[in-house]
C-alpha positions in Angstrom: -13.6 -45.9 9.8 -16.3 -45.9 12.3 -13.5 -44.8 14.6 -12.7 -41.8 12.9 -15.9 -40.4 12.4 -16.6 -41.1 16.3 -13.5 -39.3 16.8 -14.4 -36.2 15.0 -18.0 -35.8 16.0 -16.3 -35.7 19.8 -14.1 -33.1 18.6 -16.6 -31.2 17.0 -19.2 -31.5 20.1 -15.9 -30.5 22.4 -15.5 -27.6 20.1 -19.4 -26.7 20.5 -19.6 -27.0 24.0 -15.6 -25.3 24.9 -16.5 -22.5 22.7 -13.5 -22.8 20.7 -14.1 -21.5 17.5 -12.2 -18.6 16.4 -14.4 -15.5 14.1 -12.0 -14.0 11.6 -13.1 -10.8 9.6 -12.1 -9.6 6.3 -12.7 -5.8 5.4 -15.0 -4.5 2.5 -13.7 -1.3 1.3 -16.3 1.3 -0.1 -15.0 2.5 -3.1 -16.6 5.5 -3.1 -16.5 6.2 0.4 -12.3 5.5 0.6 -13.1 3.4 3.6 -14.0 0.3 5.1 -17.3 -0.3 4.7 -17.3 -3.5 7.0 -16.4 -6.9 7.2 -17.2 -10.3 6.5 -17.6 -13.3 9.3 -15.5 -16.1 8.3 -15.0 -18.7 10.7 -12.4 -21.5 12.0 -12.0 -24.4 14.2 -8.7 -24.4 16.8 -5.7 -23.9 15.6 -3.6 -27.1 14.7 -6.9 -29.8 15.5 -8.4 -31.5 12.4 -11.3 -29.2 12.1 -9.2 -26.0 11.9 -10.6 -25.4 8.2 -14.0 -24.7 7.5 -14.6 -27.1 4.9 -13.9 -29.6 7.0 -15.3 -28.1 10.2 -18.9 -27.9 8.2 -18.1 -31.1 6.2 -18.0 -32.8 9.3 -21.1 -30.8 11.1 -23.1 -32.3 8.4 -22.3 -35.6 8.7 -22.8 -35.4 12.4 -26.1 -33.7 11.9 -24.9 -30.5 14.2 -24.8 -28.1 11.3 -27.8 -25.8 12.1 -25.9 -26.0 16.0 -22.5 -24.8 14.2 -24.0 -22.0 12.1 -26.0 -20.9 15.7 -21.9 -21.0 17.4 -20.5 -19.5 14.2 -23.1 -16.8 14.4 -22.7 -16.1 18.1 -18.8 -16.7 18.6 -18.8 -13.3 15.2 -21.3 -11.3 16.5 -19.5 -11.0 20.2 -15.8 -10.7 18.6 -17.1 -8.0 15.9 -18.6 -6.7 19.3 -15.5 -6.7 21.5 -12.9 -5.3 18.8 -15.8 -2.4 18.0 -15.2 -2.9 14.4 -16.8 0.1 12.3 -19.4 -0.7 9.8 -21.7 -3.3 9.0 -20.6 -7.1 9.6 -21.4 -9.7 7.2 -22.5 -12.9 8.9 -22.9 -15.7 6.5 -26.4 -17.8 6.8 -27.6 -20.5 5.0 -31.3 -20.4 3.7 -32.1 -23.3 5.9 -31.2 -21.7 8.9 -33.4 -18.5 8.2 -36.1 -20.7 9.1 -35.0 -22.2 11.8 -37.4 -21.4 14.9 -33.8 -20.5 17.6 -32.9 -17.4 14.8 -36.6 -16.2 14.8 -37.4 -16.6 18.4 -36.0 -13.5 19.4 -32.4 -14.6 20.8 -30.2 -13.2 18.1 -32.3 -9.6 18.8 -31.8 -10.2 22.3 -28.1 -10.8 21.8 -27.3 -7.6 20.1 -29.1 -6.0 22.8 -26.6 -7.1 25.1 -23.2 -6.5 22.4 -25.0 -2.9 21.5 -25.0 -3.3 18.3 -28.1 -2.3 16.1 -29.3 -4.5 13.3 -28.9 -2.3 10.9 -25.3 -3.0 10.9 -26.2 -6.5 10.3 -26.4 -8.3 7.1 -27.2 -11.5 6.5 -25.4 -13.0 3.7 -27.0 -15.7 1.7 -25.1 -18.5 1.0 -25.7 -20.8 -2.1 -24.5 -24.0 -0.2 -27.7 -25.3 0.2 -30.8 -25.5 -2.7 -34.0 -23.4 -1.3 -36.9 -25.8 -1.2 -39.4 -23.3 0.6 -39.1 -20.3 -1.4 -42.5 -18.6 0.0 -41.3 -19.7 3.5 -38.0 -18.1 3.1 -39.5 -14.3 1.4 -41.4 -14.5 4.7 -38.7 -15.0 6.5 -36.7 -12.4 5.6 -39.6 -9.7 5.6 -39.7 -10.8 8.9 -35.8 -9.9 9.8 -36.3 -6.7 7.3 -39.1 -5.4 9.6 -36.4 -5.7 12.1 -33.8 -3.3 10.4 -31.5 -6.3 9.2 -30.6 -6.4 5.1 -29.5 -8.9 3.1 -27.0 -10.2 0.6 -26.5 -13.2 -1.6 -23.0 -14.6 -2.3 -21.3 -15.9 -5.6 -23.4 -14.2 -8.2 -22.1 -15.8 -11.2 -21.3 -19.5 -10.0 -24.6 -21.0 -10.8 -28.2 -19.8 -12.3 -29.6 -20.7 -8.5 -28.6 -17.4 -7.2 -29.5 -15.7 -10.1 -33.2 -17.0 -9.0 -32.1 -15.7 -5.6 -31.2 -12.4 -7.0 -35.0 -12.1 -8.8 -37.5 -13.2 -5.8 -35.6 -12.1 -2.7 -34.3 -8.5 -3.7 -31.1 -8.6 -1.8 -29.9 -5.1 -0.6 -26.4 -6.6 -1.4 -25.1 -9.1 -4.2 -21.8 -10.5 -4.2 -19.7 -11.0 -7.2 -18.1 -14.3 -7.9 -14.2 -14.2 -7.8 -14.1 -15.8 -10.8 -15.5 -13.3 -13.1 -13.1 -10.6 -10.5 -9.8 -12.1 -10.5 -8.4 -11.3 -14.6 -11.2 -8.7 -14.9 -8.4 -6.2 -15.8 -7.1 -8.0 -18.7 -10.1 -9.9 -20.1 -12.8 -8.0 -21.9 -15.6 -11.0 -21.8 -15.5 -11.2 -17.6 -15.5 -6.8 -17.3 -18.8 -7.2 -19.9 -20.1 -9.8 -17.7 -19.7 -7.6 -14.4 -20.6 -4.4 -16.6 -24.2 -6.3 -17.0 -24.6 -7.5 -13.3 -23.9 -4.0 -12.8 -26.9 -2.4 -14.8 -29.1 -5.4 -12.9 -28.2 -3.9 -9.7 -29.3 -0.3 -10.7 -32.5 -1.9 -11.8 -32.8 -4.0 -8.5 -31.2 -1.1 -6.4 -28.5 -3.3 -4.7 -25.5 -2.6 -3.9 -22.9 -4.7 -5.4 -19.6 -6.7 -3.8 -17.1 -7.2 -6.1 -15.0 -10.8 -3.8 -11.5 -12.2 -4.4 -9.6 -8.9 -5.3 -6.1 -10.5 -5.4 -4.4 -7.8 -8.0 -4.0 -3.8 -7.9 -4.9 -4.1 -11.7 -8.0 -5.7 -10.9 -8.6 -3.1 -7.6 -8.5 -0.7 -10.2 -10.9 -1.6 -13.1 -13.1 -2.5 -10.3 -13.3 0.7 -9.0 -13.3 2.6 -12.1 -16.2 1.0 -13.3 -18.5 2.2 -10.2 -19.0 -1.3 -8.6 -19.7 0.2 -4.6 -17.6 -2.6 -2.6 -14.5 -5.1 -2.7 -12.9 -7.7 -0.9 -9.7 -10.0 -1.4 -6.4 -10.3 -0.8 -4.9 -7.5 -2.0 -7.1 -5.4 0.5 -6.6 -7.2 3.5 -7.0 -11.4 4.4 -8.8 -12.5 7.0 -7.7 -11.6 10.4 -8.8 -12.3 13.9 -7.6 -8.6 14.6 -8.3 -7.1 11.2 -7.2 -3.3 10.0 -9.4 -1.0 11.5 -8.2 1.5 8.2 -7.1 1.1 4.8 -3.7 -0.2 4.6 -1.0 1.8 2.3 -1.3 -0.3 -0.5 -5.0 0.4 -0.9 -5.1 3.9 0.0 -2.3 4.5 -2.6 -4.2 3.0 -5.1 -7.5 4.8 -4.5 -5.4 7.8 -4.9 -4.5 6.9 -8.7 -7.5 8.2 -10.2 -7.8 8.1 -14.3 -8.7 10.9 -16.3 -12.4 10.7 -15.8 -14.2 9.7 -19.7 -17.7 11.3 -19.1 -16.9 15.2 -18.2 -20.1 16.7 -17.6 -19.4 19.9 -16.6 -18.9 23.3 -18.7 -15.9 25.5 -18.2 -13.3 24.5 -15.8 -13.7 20.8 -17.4 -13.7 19.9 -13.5 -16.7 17.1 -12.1 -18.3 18.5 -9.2 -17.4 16.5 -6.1 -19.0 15.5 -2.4 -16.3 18.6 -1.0 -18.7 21.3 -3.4 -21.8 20.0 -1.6 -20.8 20.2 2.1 -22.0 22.5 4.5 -19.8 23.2 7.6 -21.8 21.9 10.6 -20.2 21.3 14.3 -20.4 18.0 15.0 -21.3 16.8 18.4 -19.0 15.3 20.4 -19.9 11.3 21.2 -19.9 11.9 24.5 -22.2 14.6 24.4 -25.9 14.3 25.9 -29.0 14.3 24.4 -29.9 17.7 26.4 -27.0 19.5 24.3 -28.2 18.0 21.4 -31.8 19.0 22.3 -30.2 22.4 22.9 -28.6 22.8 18.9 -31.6 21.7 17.3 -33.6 24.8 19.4 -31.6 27.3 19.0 -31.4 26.6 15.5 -34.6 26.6 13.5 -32.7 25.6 9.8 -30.6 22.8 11.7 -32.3 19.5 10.8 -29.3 16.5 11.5 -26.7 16.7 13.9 -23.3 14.6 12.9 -22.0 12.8 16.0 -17.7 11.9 15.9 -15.4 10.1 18.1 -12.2 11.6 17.7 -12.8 13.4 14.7 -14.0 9.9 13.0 -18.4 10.2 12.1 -19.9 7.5 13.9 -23.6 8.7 14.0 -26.2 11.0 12.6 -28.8 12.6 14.9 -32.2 13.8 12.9 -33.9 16.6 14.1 -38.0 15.3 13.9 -36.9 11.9 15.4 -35.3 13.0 18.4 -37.7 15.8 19.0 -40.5 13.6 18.7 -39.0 11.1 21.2 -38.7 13.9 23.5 -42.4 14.6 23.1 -43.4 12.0 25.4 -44.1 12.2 28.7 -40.8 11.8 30.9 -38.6 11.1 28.3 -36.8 14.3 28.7 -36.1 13.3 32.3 -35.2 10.3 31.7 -33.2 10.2 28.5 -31.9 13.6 28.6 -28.4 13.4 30.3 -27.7 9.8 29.1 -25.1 9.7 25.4 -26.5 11.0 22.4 -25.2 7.5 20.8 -28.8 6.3 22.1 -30.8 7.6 19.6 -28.6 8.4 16.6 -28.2 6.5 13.9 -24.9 4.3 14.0 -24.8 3.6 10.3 -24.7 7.0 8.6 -24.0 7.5 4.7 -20.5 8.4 4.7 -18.6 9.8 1.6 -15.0 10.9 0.8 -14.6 14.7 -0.2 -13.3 13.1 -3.8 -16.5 11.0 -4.2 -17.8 12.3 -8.0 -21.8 13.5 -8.2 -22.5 10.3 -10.4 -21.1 7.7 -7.5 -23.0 10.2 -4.5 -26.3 9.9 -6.6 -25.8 5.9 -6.9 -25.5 5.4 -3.4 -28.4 7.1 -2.2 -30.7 6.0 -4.7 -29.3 2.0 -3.2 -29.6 3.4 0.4 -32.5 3.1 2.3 -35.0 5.6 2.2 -34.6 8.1 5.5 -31.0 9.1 4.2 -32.4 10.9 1.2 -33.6 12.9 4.6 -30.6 13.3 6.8 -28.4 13.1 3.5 -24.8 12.4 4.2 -21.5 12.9 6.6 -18.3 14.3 4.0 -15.1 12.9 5.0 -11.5 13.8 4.1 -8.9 11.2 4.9 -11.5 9.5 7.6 -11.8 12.8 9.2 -15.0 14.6 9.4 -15.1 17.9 7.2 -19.5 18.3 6.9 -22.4 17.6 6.0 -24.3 17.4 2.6 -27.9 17.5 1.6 -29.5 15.3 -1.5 -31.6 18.6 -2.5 -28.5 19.9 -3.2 -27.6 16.7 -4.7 -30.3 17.0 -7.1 -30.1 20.6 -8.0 -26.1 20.0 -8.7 -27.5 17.1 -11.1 -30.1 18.6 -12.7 -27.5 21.8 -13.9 -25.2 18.7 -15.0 -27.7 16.6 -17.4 -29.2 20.3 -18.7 -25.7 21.1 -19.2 -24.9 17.5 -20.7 -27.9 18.0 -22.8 -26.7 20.9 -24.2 -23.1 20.0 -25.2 -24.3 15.7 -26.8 -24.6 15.4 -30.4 -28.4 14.5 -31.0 -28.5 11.9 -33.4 -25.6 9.4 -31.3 -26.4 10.9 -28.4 -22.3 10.9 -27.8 -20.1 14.4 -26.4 -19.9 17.1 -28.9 -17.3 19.5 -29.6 -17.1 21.2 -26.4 -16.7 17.9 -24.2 -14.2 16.6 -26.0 -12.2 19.9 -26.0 -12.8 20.1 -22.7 -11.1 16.4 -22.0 -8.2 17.0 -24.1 -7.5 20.2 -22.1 -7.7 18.6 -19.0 -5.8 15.0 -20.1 -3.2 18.2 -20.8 -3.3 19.5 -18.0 -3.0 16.0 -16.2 0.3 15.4 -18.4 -1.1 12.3 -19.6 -0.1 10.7 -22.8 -2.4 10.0 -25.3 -3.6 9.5 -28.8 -6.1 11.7 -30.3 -7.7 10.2 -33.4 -9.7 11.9 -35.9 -12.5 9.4 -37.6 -14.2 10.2 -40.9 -16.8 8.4 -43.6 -15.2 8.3 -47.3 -17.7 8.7 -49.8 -20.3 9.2 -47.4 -22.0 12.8 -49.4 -22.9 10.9 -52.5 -24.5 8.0 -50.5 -26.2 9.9 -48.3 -27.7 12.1 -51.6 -28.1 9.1 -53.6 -29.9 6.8 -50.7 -31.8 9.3 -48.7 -30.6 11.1 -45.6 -32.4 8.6 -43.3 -29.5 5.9 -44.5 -27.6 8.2 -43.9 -28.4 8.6 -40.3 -28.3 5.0 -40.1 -24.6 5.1 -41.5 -23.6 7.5 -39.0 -25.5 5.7 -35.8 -24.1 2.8 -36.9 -20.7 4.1 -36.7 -21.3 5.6 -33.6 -21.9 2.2 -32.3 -18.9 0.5 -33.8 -16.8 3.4 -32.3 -18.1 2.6 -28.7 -17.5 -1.4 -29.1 -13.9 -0.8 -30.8 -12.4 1.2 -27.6 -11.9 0.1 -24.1 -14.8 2.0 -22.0 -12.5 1.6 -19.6 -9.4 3.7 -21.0 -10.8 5.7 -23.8 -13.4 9.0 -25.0 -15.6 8.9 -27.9 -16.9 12.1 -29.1 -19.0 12.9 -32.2 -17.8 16.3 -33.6 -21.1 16.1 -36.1 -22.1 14.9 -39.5 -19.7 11.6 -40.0 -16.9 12.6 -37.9 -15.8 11.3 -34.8 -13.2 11.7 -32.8 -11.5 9.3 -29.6 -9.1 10.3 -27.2 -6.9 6.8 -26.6 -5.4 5.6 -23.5 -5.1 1.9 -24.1 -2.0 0.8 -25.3 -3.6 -1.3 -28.3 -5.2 1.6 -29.8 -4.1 1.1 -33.2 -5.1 -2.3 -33.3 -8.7 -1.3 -32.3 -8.3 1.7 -35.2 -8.0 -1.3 -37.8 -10.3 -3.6 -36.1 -12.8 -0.6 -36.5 -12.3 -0.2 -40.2 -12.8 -3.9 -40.6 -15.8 -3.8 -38.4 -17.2 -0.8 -40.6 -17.0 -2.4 -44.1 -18.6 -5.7 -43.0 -21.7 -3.7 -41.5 -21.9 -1.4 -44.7 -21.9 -4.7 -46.8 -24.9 -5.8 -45.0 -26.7 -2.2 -45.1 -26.8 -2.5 -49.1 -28.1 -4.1 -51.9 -26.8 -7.5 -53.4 -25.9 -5.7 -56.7 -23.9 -3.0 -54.9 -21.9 -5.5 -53.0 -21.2 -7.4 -56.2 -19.9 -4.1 -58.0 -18.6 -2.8 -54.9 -20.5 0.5 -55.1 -23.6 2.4 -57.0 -24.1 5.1 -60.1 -24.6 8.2 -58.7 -23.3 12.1 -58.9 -20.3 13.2 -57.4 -20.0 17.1 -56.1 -19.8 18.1 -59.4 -23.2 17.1 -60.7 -22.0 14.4 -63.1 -23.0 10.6 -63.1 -20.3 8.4 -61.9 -19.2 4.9 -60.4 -19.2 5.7 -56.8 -17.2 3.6 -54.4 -19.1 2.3 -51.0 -18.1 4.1 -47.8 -15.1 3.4 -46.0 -13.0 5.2 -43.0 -9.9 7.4 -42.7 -8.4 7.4 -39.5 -5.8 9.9 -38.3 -4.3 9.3 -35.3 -1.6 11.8 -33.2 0.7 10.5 -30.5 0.5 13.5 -27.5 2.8 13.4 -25.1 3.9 15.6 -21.9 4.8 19.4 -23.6 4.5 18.5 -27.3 1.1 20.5 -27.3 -0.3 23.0 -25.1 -4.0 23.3 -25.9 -7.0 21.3 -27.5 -7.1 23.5 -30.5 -3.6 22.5 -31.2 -4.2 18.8 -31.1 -7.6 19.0 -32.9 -5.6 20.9 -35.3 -2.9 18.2 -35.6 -5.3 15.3 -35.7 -7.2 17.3 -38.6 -3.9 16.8 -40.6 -3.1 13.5 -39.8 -7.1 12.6 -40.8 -6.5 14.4 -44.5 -3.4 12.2 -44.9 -5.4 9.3 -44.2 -8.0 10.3 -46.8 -5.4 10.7 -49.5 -4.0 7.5 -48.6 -7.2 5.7 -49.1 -7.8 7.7 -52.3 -4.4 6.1 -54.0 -5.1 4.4 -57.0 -2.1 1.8 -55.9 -3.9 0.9 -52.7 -6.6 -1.6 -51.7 -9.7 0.6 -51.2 -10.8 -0.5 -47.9 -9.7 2.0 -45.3 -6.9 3.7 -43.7 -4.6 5.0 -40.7 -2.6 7.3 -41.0 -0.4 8.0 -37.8 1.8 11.3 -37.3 4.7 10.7 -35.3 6.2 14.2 -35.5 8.1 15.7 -32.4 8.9 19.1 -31.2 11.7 21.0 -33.0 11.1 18.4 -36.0 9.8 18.9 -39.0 10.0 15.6 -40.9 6.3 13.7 -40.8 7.1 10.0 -40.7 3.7 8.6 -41.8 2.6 4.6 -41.3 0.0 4.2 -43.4 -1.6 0.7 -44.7 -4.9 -0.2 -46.6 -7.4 -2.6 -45.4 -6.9 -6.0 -47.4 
C-alpha cells in the first residue's frame, strides 16, 4: 500500500516538475450575444498515466499535500494555453477558496504572468469552487476586493448542490453564478427544476450577476434555457472539452439559436414587432486592429460627436476605444511620442459588450444593468453572424424602453396587471403570420354579476385577481399568452401540447379557491339568495368557468378578429353546456374542432365531477 502511494506521489511530483499537464477548455455561449462568451479551464494529467483524470489527479495532490502546488500548475499550464490558441472572451479558471489566500496568488506573479501572455484581467474570472468549506470568510471578502481592485471578477460554481454556496452567493456578490446541472439537465420536461432556475434567476437580477446555466446535454433543454433569459450555457450539447476547442458556434447550436418562439410578452404597438439591438445601431467605421493610436487620435478630432471607436480583426470586434480615456492618456507629457505609432490594441478595451443584431430590448437592458459600470458609457458593439455591423448607445437604450413600458402601460388591464385587448390581438396576428399552430381559448366567470352585486364589487375584484393568478400558474410560461380582455374574461393563446389538460386543471383549481373565498353556509348549500338580472330573489349557484377553446392551424383563419370571433362561439357553447340541467355544475370546455369548407361543429364537452 505504502508502495503505491510512493509511487503516485513520484508521478505526480514528475508531472509538476515535467510540466505535463494538459488545459482543456469548454465554451460558454452567450445567449443573447449568439456567441461564445468564453471558456472554462478544466484540467488533466498525461494521457494513458494513472493521474490522467482529475479526480484522481487532485485526490492524490491532497494526499500528498501538493494540492495548493497543483492548482498554482493548473492555473499557469490554462492561462498560457488560453494565451497561445488566442481564445476570444473571458477564461474561467477554477480556484479554490483556500488558494485565494494563498500568499504566491497575491504576490503579484499571476499579474506579472498575464503581463507576459497579454492578456488583461478583465478577461479573467475566477471561479469559486465549493470543494472546500470557507473557514476565513472576512479573510476571503478581502481577498477578493483585493483581485477586484485589479479588474478580475468572480463566479461561484454548482449553485444548487448544497446551501454552502448559497452563503457564497449572499456575502461575496459573485459577478457570475453557475447553475448546478442537475436542476439543467430535464429542465425542459420538468416544471419543479424550470421553477427552481426561474427563482435563481430573479436572485440574480437582485444580486446583478450574470448567470451560467452547466451540463447542457439536450437541444430541448438549450432551448428552455435560452428562452427563459438565463445569459450563459455550457454542456455537451454545445461543445465538450477540447485541448483545441471551437473558436465559433458549431451548426448544431447556431441552428438552434435560430429557432426562436413566438415571443409571449409583445410590448410594442402596431407592427406587433419587439424592437431589436439592429433598431439601435448606429453605423460607425471601425478601426482596423492594426491601426495606431495617431489615427485613432485623428477620428476622435476631427469628430466632435464621436465618443468610442470599435476596433475589428477581420471584420470580428475585438476592442472598444473611449474617447475621454484615450485623450486623457494623451494629455500627458510624452505620451503622444511615445505611444502614438504603437497598435491601438494598447489602450482599448479587449472585453467589449457585444450583442447579436436579433438580441430583443429586454435581454440588451439585462446585460448592461449586470455589466460593469463604464459600458453604460461606451455602450455596445452590434454584430450580425460575428460580423461587425455598429454601434449602440444605452441612452438610446433607455429612450426605446421608456416608449415600451409607456406603451405597455397603456395597453395592461389595471386590476391584473395582464395584456389587454390590443396585445393579445396583436400576438394572434403575428402567431398568424408565423404559421404557427395554436389554440386560442376564451375564459369566462359563470354567475359572476349576481355575486359580485350581492357581495360587493371589492369580492369581486378579488374573484377576478384571483383568477388571473390561477390562469398564470395553469399555463406553461414557457409556451403560452395570458391576456385579460376585461371584467371576468380572459383569454390564452396555447402552444403546449397538454393545453386541455391545464383548461380542466384550471376549472378545478377555480372551484376549490372559490370554496375557500365564501362562507360555511354557502359551501354547504352550494350557493346564496340573491337577485338575478331580472330583479327577483333567487337561489344563485357559486361561480364556476366556461372555457372555449379553438384549434388554429396554418390558413384556417387569416386575422385576430376572426379567431377572437371563433373563440367567442366556442366560449357561449361552453356556457350552455354548463347551464344543462343534466350536467354536473362544475365547469366546462367546450372545444370547436371545425375545418375549412366544413360546416359540421363537432363539440367535446364534459362537466367538472
Amino acid at each position: 500500500m505504502l508502495s503505491l502511494i510512493d509511487d503516485e506521489i513520484s508521478e505526480l511530483r514528475n508531472i509538476l516538475a515535467e510540466g505535463l499537464l494538459v488545459p482543456v477548455f469548454q465554451p460558454i455561449v452567450d445567449f443573447r450575444a449568439r456567441s461564445i462568451f468564453g471558456y472554462e479551464a478544466l484540467i488533466r494529467g498525461p494521457e494513458g498515466g494513472s493521474l490522467h483524470s482529475p479526480d484522481q489527479l487532485f485526490a492524490a495532490a491532497k494526499r500528498a499535500g501538493l494540492a495548493l502546488e497543483l492548482e498554482h500548475a493548473c492555473r499557469e499550464a490554462s492561462l498560457r494555453g488560453f494565451a497561445a490558441q488566442s481564445l476570444v472572451g473571458r477564461l474561467f479558471l477554477n480556484v479554490t477558496p483556500g488558494c485565494l489566500l494563498d500568499p504566491q496568488l497575491m504576490n503579484g506573479h499571476t499579474q506579472a504572468l498575464l503581463r507576459e501572455l497579454g492578456l488583461p484581467a478583465n478577461r479573467i474570472v475566477l471561479e469559486l469552487t465549493e470543494n472546500q468549506q470557507i473557514t476565513d470568510l472576512p479573510g476571503i471578502q478581502e481577498a477578493l476586493l483585493h483581485y477586484r481592485g485589479r479588474g478580475f471578477q468572480i463566479a461561484i460554481d454548482d449553485l444548487g448542490e448544497g446551501f454552502a454556496n448559497l452563503r457564497m452567493w449572499s456575502d461575496l456578490r459573485p459577478e457570475f453564478v453557475k447553475i448546478d446541472k442537475h436542476f439543467v439537465h430535464g429542465i425542459a420536461d420538468d416544471r419543479i427544476k424550470y421553477h427552481f432556475v426561474r427563482a435563481m434567476q430573479d436572485l440574480a437580477e437582485i444580486c446583478n450577476a450574470s448567470l451560467v446555466a452547466e451540463g447542457i446535454e439536450r437541444a430541448e433543454d438549450f432551448n428552455c434555457i435560452r428562452d427563459m433569459g438565463i445569459a450563459c450555457g455550457q454542456g455537451y450539447f454545445i461543445a465538450r472539452p477540447a485541448p483545441k476547442p471551437p473558436r465559433h458556434l458549431p451548426p448544431a447550436v447556431s441552428s438552434a439559436l435560430d429557432q426562436r418562439r413566438i415571443s409571449l410578452t409583445p410590448l410594442a404597438s402596431g407592427s406587433g414587432k419587439l424592437p431589436t439591438a439592429r433598431t439601435l445601431l448606429r453605423a460607425i467605421e471601425p478601426l482596423s486592429i492594426s491601426a495606431t493610436n495617431d489615427v485613432a487620435i485623428a477620428r476622435f478630432e476631427a469628430d466632435p460627436e464621436l465618443y468610442v471607436l470599435p476596433v475589428v480583426n477581420a471584420g470580428q470586434p475585438v476592442g472598444m476605444l473611449n474617447r475621454h480615456s484615450l485623450i486623457d492618456r494623451f494629455a500627458r507629457p510624452f505620451r503622444r511620442e511615445l505611444y502614438g505609432s504603437k497598435s491601438c490594441d494598447l489602450f482599448m478595451d479587449h472585453a467589449p459588450l457585444i450583442v447579436d443584431e436579433q438580441a430583443s430590448i429586454q435581454e440588451l437592458a439585462l446585460m448592461l444593468a449586470l455589466a460593469p459600470k463604464h459600458y453604460l458609457y461606451d455602450g455596445f458593439i452590434v454584430t450580425g453572424d460575428g460580423k461587425y455591423l455598429g454601434v449602440g448607445s444605452s441612452q438610446d437604450l433607455m429612450a426605446t424602453i421608456t416608449e415600451m413600458q409607456i406603451s405597455a402601460a397603456r395597453y395592461a388591464n389595471p386590476l391584473t396587471q395582464l395584456p389587454g385587448n390590443v396585445p393579445i390581438n396583436e400576438h394572434i396576428d403575428r402567431m398568424l403570420g408565423a404559421d404557427v399552430d395554436f389554440v386560442a381559448a376564451y375564459i369566462d366567470i359563470d354567475n359572476f354579476k349576481p355575486f359580485n352585486d350581492n357581495f360587493g364589487y371589492r369580492r369581486g375584484d378579488d374573484v377576478i385577481q384571483t383568477l388571473g393568478q390561477l390562469v398564470c400558474e395553469a399555463v406553461d410560461q414557457r409556451n403560452d399568452f395570458v391576456g385579460h380582455i376585461g371584467g371576468d374574461d380572459f383569454f390564452v393563446v396555447f402552444q403546449s401540447v397538454d393545453w386541455e389538460i391545464r383548461c380542466w386543471q384550471l376549472i378545478r383549481s377555480f372551484a376549490e379557491r372559490m370554496d375557500a373565498m365564501i362562507g360555511p353556509e354557502e359551501r354547504a348549500q352550494g350557493g346564496y339568495m340573491a337577485e338575478n338580472r331580472r330583479g327577483e330573489l333567487g337561489f344563485q349557484s357559486l361561480p364556476t368557468l366556461s372555457i372555449g377553446a379553438v384549434r388554429v392551424q396554418s390558413g384556417q383563419f387569416e386575422s385576430h378578429r376572426e379567431v377572437a370571433a371563433a373563440a367567442s362561439v366556442a366560449k357561449k357553447q361552453a356556457k350552455k353546456r354548463a347551464k344543462d340541467p343534466g350536467g354536473v355544475i362544475g365547469g366546462s370546455v367546450f372545444i370547436e374542432r371545425r375545418r375549412l369548407g366544413a360546416d359540421l361543429v363537432v363539440p367535446a364537452s364534459r362537466q367538472l365531477n
